[in-house]
LUMRO-304536 format. One record per residue (C-alpha): residue number from 1; residue in three letters; chain; x, y, z. Coordinates in pm, 1 decimal, always signed. Layout:
<nodes>
num NUM, residu Ala, chaine A, east X, north Y, up Z
...
</nodes>
This chain:
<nodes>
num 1, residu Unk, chaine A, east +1710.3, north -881.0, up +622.4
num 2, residu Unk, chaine A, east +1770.2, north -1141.9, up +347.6
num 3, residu Unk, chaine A, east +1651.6, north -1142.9, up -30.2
num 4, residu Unk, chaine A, east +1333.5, north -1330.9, up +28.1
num 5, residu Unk, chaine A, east +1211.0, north -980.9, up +240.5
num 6, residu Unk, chaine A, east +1398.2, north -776.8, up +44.1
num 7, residu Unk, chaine A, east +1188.4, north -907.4, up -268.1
num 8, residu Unk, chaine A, east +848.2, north -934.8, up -88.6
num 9, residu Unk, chaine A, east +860.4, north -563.6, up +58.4
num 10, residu Unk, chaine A, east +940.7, north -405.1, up -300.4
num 11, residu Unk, chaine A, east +701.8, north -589.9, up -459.0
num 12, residu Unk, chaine A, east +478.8, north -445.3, up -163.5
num 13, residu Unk, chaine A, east +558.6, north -119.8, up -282.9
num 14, residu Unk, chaine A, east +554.1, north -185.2, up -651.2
num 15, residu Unk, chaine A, east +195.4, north -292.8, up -636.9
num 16, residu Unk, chaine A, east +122.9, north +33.0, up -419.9
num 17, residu Unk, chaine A, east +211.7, north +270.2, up -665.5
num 18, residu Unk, chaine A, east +25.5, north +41.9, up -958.3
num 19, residu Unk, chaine A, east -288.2, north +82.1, up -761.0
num 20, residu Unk, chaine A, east -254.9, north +498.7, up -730.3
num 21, residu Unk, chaine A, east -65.1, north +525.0, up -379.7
num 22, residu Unk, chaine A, east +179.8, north +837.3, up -295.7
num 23, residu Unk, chaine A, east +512.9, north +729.1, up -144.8
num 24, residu Unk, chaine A, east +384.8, north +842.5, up +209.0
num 25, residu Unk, chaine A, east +35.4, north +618.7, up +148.6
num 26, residu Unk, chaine A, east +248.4, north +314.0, up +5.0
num 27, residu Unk, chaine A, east +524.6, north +325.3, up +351.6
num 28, residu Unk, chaine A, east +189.1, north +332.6, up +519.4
num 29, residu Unk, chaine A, east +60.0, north +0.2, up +362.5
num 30, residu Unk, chaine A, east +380.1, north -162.0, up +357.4
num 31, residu Unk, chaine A, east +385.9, north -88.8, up +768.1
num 32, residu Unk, chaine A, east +40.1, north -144.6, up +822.8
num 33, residu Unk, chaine A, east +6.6, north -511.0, up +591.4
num 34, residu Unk, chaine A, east +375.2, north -614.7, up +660.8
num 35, residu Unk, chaine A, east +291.9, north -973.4, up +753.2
num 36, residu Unk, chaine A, east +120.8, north -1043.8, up +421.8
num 37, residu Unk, chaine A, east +269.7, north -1104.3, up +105.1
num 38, residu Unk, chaine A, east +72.6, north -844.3, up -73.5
num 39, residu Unk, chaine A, east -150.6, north -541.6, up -7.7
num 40, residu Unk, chaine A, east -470.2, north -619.6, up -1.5
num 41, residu Unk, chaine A, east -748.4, north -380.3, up -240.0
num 42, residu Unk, chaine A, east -935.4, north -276.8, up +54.0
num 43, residu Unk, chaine A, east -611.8, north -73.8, up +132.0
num 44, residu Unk, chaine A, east -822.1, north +270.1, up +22.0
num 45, residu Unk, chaine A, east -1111.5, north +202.0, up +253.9
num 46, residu Unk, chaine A, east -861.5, north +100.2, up +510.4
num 47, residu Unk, chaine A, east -665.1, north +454.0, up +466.9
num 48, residu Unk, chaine A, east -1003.6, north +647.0, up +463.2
num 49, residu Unk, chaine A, east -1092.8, north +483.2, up +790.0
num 50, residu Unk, chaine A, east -707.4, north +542.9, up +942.7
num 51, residu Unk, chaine A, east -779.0, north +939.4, up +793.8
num 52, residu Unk, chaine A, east -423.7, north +876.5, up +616.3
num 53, residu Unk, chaine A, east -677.0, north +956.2, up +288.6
num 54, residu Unk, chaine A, east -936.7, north +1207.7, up +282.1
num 55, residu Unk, chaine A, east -1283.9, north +1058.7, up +220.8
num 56, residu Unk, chaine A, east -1397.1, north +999.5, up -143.9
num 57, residu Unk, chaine A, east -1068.5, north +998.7, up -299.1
num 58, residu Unk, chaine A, east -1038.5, north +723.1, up -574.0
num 59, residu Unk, chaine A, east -760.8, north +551.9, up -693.4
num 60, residu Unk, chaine A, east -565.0, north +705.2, up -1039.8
num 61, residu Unk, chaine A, east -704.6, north +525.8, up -1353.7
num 62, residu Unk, chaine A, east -415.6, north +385.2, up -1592.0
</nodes>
């Protein structure tokens, strides 16, 4: 586990939360899109579809 990951993963989880993820929803995303650099913004549908979010939920507006 070097810098590089360590810096790719919490940006991972920085952009999570920006977008309206819970902790549990973000460790989900980070797991789920781990080989990409960043989560992508189909990440809601994707958790709908996985039933990690219930159907119809939007993201938080900041």
């Amino acid at each position: 586990f070097n810098l590089n990951s360590f810096a790719i993963r919490s940006e991972r989880f920085m952009y999570a939360y920006t977008v309206g993820l819970t902790g549990s929803e973000a460790v989900w995303a980070a797991r789920r899109y781990r080989g990409h650099r960043t989560i992508p913004l189909r990440v809601m549908d994707d958790m709908e579809v996985a039933g990690v979010r219930p159907k119809g939920t939007t993201r938080q507006q900041t």
